[in-house]
C-alpha positions as a Markdown table, in Angstrom:
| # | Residue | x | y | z |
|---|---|---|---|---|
| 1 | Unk | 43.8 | 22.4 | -1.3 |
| 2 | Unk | 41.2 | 23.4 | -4.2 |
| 3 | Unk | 42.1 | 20.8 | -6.4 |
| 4 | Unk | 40.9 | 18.8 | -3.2 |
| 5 | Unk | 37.8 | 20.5 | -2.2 |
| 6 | Unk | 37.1 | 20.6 | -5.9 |
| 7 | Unk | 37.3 | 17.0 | -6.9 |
| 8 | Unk | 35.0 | 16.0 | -3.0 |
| 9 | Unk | 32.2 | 18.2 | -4.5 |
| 10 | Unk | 32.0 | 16.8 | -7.8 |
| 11 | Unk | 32.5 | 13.4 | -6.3 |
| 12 | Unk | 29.0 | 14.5 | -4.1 |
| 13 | Unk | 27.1 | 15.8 | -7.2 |
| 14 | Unk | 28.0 | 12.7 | -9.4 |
| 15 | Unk | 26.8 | 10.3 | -6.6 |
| 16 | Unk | 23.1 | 9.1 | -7.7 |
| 17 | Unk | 20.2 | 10.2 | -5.7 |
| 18 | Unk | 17.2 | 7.5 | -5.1 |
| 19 | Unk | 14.0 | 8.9 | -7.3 |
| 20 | Unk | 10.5 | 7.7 | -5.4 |
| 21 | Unk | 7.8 | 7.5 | -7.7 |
| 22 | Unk | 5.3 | 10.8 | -6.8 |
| 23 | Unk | 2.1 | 9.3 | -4.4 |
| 24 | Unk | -1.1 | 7.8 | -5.9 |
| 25 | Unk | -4.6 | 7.1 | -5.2 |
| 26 | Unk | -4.9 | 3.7 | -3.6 |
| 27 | Unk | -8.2 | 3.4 | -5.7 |
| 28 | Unk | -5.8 | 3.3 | -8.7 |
| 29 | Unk | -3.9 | 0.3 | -7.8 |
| 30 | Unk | -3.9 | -3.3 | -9.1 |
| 31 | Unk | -3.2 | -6.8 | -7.0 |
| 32 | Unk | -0.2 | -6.8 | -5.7 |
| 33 | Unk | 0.1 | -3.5 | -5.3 |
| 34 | Unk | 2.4 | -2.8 | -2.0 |
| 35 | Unk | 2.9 | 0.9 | -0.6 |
| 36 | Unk | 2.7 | 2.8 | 2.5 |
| 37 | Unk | -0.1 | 5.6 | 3.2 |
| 38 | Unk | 1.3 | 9.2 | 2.9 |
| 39 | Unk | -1.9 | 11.3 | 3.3 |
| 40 | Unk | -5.3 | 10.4 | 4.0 |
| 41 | Unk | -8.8 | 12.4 | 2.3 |
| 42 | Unk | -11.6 | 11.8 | 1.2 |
| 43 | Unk | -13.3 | 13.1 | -1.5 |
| 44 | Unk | -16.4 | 14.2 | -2.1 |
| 45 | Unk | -19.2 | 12.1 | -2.3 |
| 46 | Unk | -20.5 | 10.2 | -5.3 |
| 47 | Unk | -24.1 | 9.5 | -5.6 |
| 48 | Unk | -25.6 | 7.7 | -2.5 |
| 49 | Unk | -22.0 | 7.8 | -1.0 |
| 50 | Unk | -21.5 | 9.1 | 2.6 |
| 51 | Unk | -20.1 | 12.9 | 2.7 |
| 52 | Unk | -16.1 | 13.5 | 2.5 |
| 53 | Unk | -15.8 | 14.4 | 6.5 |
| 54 | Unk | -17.5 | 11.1 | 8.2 |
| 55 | Unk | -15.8 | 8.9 | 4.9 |
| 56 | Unk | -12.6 | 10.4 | 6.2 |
| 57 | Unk | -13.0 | 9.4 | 10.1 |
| 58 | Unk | -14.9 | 6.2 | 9.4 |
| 59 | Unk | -11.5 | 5.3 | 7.3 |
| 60 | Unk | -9.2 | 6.2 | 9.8 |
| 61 | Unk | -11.0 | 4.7 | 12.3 |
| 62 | Unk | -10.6 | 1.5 | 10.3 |
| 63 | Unk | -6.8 | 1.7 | 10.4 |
| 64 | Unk | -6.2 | 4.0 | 7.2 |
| 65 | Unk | -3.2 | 6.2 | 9.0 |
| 66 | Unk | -0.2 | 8.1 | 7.4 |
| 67 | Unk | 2.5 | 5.4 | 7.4 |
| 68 | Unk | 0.5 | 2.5 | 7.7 |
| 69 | Unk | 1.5 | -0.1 | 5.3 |
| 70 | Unk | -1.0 | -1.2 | 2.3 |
| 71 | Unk | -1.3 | -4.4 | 0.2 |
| 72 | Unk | -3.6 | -4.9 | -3.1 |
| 73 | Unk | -4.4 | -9.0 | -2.0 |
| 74 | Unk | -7.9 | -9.2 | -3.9 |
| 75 | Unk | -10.2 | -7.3 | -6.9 |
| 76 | Unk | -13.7 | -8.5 | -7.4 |
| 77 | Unk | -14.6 | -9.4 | -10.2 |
| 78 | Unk | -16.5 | -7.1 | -11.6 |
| 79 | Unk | -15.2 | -3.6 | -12.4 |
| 80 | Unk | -12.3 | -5.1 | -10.0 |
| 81 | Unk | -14.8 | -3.9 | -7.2 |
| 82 | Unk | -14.2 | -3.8 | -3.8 |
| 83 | Unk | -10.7 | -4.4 | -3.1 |
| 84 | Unk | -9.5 | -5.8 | -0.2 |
| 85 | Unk | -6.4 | -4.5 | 1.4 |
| 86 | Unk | -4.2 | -5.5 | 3.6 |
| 87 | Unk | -3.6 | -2.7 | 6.1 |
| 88 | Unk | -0.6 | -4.0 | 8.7 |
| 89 | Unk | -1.9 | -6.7 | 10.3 |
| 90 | Unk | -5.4 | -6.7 | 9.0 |
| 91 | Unk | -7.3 | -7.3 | 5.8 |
| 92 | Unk | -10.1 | -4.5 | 5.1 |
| 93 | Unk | -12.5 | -4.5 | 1.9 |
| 94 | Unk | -13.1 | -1.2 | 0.8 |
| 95 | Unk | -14.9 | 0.0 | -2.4 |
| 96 | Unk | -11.6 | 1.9 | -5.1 |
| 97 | Unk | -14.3 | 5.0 | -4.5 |
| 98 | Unk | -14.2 | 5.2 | -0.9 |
| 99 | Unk | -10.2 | 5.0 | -0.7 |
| 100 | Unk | -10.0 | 7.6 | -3.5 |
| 101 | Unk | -8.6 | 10.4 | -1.4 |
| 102 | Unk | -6.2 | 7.5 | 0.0 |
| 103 | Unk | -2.2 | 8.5 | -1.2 |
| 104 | Unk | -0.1 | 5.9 | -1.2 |
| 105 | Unk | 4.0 | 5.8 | -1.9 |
| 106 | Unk | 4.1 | 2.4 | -3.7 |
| 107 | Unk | 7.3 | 0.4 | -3.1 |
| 108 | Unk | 7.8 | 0.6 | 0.4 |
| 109 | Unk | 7.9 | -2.2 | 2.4 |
């Protein structure tokens, strides 16, 4: 009966485990980029930015919630500056330092 129990747990430890890449900033991803929002932030303001608490609830107000779904679909084209993002069912475009704070698990649908 140990031989049995033995060979079931290193059947279990031998079995492959999926890896998820660790979160990143949504302001460091490129088009195409695909994700879902794990936490949202914002960080403190850059020079004539708004400050980190009304940032924060003007982006969730604009849809920006934990498990929301994100998609890179445009840069501009200079400094690849705003982006626009599709965010579920709606396209937002946001400047890369307003979304800063913005995690995002890239690679789920």
């Amino acid at each position: 009966m140990d031989s049995v129990r033995r060979a079931a747990d290193l059947d279990l430890e031998l079995t492959p485990q999926p890896v998820f890449p660790a979160p990143t900033s949504l302001a460091n991803g490129r088009r195409g980029f695909v994700g879902r929002i794990s936490t949202v932030g914002a960080e403190t303001a850059a020079a004539g930015g708004l400050a980190a608490p009304e940032l924060e609830r003007r982006l969730l107000e604009m849809g920006f919630v934990e498990g929301a779904r994100v998609e890179i679909i445009h840069e501009g084209f200079i400094g690849k500056d705003p982006i626009c993002v599709r965010l579920d069912d709606m396209r937002v475009a946001v400047r890369r330092r307003d979304v800063r704070g913005i995690m995002v698990q890239a690679g789920e649908p």
